[in-house]
Backbone bond lengths (Angstrom), bond angles and torsions (degrees), N, CA, C in turn:
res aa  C-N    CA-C-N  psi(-1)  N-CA   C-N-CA  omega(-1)  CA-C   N-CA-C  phi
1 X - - - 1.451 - - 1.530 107.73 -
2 X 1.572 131.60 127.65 1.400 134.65 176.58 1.490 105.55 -46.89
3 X 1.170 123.97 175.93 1.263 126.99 -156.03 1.657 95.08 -97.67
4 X 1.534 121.61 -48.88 1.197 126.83 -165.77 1.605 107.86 -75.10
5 X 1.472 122.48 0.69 1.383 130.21 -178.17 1.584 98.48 -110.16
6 X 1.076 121.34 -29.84 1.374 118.69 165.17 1.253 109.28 -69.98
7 X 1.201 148.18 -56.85 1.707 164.60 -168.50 1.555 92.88 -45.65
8 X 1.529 110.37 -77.71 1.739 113.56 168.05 1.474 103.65 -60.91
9 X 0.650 133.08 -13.17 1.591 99.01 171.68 1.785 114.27 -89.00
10 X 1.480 123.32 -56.35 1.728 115.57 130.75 1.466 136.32 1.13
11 X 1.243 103.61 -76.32 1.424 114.91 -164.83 1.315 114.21 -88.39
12 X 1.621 115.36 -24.64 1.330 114.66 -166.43 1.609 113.71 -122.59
13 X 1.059 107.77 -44.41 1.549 129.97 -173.01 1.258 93.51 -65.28
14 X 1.301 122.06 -74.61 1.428 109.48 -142.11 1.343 103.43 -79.05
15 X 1.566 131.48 -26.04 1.735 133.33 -172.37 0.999 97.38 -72.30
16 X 1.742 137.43 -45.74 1.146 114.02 164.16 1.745 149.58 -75.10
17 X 1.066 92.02 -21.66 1.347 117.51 156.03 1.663 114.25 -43.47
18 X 1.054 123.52 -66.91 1.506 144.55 162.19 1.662 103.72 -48.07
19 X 1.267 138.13 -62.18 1.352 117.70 165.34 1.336 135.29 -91.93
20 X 1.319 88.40 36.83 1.403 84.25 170.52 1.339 144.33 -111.03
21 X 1.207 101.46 -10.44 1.595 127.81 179.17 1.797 110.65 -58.12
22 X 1.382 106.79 -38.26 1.646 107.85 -156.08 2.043 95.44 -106.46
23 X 1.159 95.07 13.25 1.658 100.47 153.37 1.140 134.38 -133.82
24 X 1.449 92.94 -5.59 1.602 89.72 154.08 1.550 125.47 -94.06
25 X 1.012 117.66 -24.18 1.522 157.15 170.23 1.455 88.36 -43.98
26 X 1.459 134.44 -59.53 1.434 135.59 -166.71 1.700 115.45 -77.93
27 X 1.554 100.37 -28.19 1.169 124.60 -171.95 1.552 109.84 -74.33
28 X 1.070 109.47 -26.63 1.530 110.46 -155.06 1.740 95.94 -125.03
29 X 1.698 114.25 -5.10 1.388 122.03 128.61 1.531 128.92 -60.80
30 X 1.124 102.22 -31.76 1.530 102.00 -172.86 1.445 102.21 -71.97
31 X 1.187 99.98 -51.33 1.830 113.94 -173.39 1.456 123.46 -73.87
32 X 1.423 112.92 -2.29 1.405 132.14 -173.77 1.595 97.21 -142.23
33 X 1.110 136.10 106.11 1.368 129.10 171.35 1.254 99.13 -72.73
34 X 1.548 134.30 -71.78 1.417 161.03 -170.61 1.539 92.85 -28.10
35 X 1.365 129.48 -48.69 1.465 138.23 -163.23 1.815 102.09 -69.29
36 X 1.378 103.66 -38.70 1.360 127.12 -167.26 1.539 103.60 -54.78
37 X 1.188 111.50 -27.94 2.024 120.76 -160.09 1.327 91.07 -99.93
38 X 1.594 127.77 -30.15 1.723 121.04 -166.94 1.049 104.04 -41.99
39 X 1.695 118.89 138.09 1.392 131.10 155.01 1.259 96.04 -117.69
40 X 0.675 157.36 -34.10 1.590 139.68 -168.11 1.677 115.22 -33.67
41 X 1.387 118.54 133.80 1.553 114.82 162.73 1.607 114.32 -47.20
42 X 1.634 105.40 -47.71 1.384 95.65 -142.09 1.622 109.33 -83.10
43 X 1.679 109.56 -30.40 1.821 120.31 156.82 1.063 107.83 -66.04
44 X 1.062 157.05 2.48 1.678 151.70 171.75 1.637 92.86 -92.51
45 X 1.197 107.20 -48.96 2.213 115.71 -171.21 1.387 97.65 -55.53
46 X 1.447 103.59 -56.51 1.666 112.26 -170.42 1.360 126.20 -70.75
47 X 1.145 121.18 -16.65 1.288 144.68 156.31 1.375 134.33 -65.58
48 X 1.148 106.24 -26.56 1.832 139.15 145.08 1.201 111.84 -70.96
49 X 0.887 120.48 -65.31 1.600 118.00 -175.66 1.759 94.34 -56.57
50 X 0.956 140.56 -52.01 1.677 136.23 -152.14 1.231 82.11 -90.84
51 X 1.437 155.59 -39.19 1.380 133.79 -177.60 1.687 109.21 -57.06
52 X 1.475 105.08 -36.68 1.685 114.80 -147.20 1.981 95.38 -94.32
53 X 1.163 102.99 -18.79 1.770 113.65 -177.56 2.156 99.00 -85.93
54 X 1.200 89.70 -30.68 1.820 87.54 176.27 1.462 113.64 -91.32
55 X 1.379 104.20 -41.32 1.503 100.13 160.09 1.753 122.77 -24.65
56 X 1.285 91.32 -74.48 1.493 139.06 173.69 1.749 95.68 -27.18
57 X 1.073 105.01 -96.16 1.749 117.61 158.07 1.370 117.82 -12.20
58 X 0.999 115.95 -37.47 1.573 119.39 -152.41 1.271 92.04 -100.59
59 X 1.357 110.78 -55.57 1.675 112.20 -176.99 1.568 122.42 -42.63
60 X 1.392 91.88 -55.32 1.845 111.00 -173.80 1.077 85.82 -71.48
61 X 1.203 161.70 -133.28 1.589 167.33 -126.67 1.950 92.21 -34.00
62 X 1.354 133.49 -43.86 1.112 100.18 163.94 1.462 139.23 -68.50
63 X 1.797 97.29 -17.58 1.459 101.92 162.51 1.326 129.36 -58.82
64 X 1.484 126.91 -33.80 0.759 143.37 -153.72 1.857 101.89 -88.00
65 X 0.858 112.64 -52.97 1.293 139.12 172.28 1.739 92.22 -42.48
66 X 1.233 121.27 -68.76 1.466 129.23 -174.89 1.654 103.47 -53.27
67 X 1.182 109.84 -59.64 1.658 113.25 -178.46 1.606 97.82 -50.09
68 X 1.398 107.73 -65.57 1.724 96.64 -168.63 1.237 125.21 -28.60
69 X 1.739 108.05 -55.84 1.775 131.48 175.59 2.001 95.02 -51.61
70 X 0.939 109.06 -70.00 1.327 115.95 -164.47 1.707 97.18 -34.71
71 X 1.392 126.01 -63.16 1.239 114.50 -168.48 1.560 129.57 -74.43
72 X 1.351 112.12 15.72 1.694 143.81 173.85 1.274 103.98 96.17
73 X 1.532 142.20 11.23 1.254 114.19 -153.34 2.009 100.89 -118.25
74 X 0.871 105.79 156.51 1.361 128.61 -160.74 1.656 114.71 -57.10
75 X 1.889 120.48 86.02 1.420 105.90 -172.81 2.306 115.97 -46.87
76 X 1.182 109.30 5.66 1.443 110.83 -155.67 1.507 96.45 -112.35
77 X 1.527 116.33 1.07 1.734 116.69 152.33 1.301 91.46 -73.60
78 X 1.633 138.43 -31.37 1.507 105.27 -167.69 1.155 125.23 -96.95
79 X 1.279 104.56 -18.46 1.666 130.07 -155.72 1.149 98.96 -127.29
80 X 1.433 143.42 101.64 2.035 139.95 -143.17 1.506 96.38 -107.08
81 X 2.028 104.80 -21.35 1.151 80.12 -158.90 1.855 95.20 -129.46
82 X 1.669 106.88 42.71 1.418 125.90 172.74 1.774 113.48 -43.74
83 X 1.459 108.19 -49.68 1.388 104.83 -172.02 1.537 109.95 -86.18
84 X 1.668 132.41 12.60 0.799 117.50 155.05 1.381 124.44 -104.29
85 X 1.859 98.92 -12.30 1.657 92.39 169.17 1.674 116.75 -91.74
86 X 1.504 106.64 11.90 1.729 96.89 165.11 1.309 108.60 -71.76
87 X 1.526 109.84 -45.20 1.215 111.65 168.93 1.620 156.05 -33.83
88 X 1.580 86.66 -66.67 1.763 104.14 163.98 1.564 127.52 -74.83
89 X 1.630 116.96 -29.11 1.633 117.47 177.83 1.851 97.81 -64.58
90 X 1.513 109.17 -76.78 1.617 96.74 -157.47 2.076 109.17 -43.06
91 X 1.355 107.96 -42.82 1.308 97.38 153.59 1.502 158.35 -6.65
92 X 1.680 81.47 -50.58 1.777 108.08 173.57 1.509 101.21 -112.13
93 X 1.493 103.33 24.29 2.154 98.00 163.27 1.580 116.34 -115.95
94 X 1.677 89.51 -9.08 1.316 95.33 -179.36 1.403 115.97 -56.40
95 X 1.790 135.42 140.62 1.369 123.21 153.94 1.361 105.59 -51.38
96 X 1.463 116.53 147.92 1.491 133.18 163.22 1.690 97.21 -97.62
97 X 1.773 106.23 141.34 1.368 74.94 178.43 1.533 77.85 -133.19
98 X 1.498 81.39 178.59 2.077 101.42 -160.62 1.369 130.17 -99.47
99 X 0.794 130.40 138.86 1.473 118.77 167.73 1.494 119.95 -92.59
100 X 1.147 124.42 111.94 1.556 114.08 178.10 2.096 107.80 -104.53
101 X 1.447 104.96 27.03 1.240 93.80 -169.26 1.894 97.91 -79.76
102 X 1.416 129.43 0.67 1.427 96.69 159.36 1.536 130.93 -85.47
103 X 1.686 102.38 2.68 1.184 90.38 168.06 1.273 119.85 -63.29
């Protein structure tokens, strides 16, 4: 295995990999109440597995993403429309804040 695929896989993969289950797990309680009450063994198993398979996903495609950059070539052959989503996501992290003066 190359050295820099070993390094991420070490340093990055597996620590996150390992915490990641019990925040998304809360997350996807928050966003699913109904999910929140499951007792079942076998939707609790499977529910792990689909946290730990997106994990999974997410990681390698950011690897991948890193290798691309690493070898000079342009993440915006893949992604056409990169400089508009730097743009619009932090956008949608901003607090909105409110006015309640018609109450």
């Amino acid at each position: 295995m190359p050295l820099d695929v070993e390094l991420f896989y070490d340093s990055v993969y597996i620590p996150i990999m390992k915490e990641l289950e019990n925040p998304v797990r809360e997350m996807v309680n928050r966003q699913y109440p109904f999910i929140a009450t499951e007792t079942r063994p076998e939707v609790l198993e499977e529910l792990s597995l689909m946290i730990k398979e997106i994990g999974r996903r997410f990681l390698l495609s950011l690897h991948d993403m890193m290798l691309w950059q690493k070898s000079g070539k342009d993440l915006r052959e893949i992604y056409p429309k990169l400089d508009e989503w730097a743009v619009q996501y932090p956008a949608l992290r901003k607090k909105k804040n409110r006015s309640f003066v018609y109450r």
